[in-house]
N, C-alpha and C positions, 0 to 999 in steps of 0.2 A: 602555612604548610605543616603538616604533622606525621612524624615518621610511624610509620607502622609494622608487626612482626608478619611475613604470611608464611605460611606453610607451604612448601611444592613437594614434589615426586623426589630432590634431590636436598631437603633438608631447608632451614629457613634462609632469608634471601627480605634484606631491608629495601621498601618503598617509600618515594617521597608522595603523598598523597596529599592535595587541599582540601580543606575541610569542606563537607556536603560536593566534591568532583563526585563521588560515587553515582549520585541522584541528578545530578549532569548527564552520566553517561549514558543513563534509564529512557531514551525517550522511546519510542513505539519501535522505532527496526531493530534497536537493541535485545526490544524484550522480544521481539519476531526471532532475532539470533539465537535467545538464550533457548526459547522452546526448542527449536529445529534440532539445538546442545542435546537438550534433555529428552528430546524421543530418542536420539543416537550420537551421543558421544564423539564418533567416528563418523561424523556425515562430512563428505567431503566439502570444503568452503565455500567450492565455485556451485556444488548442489544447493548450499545454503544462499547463496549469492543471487541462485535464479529464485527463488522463495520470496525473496526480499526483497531484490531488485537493487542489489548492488553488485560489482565485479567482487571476483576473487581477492584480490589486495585489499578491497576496502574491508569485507567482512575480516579477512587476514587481521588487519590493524584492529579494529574495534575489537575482534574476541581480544587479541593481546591488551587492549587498556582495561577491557573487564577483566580477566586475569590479574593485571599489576593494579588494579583499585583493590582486590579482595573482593571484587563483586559476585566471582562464579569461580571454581575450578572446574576440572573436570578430570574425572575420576572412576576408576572400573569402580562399580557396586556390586557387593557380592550376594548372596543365599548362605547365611550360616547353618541354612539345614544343608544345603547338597555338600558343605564344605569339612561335615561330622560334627556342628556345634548346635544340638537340637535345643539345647534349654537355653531359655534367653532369660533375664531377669532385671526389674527395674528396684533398685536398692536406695531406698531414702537415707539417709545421714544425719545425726545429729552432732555437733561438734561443739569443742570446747576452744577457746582461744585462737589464735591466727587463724580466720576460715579462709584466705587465697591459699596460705601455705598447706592445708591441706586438701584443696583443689588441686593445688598443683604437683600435690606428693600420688593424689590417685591417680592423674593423668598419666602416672609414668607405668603402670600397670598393664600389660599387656593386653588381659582379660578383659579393659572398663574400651569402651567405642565413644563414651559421649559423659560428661561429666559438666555439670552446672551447676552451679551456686544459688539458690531460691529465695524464695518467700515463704512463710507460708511454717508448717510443722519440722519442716526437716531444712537444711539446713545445704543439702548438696543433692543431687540426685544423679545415679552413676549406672549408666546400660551396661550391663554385661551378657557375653555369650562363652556359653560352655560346653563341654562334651558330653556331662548328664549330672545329676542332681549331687553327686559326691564333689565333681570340679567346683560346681557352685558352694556348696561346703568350704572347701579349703580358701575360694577366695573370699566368703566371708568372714574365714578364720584368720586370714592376713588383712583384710581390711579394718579388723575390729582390733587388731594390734597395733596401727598405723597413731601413733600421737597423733589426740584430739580428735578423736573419734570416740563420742561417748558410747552412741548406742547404731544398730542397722534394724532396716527392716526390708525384707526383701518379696518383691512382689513379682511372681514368677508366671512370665507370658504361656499362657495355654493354644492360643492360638492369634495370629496375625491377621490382624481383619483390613488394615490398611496402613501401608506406610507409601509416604511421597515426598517428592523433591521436586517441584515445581511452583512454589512460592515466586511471588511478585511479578509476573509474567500477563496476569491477565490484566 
């Protein structure tokens, strides 16, 4: 068994998980759940239930073990244009010395959505969304200050041709 950290709605919350339980929990009504999830969030259990062909209690249960594996949240997603944050931007990293320690110094960032560690030229790569090309300025300007951050490069989304969140379903 291997402890893991998850993130929820009310801060983080330790699970006891066996190692590969996640890809147990996967088999075909699962991922039938997980879509019904991801067309609506809010679709009520026992809607999901007739979909699938299980009662309310049972889909009940299952979404709760894909929750406590870290298999799926569920989450409002928002439009950071209807929300005032029109310029979005993807900023390569290049770093010097401890690279988790500054993964996890940008994570604390208000402005960064998504931070990864690579392969490749760069070194970290960190989405950010802003109110217009000054905001993205100054979080360059605090990024580039952050120990162990050699250098940025920042590659500013023009337009959104496709974003999705339904991976491993089909």
């Amino acid at each position: 068994m291997a402890n893991r950290q998850l993130e929820n709605g009310n801060g983080t919350r330790r699970v006891t998980v066996r190692e590969g339980a996640s890809h147990a929990l996967l088999d075909d009504v699962a991922k039938q759940i997980i879509e019904q999830l991801q067309e609506d969030g809010r679709r009520p259990y026992a809607t999901i239930g007739k979909a699938v062909g299980l009662s309310e209690a049972a889909v009940r249960q299952r979404v709760q073990r894909l929750l406590d594996a870290g298999v799926m949240q569920i989450v409002a997603v928002t439009d950071p244009l209807q929300l005032g944050f029109p310029r979005q931007a993807m900023i390569g990293l290049r770093t010097d010395g401890d690279l988790e320690r500054v993964a996890d110094r940008l994570a604390e960032f208000e402005e960064i959505d998504y931070v990864v560690i690579t392969a490749g030229s760069f070194d970290l790569l960190a989405e950010v969304v802003c109110r217009n090309d000054e905001h993205l300025l100054e979080i360059l300007q605090k990024l580039r200050g952050v120990s162990g951050v050699v250098s940025t490069e920042a590659f500013v989304y023009l337009k959104l041709r496709k974003q999705t969140y339904s991976w491993g379903t089909a």
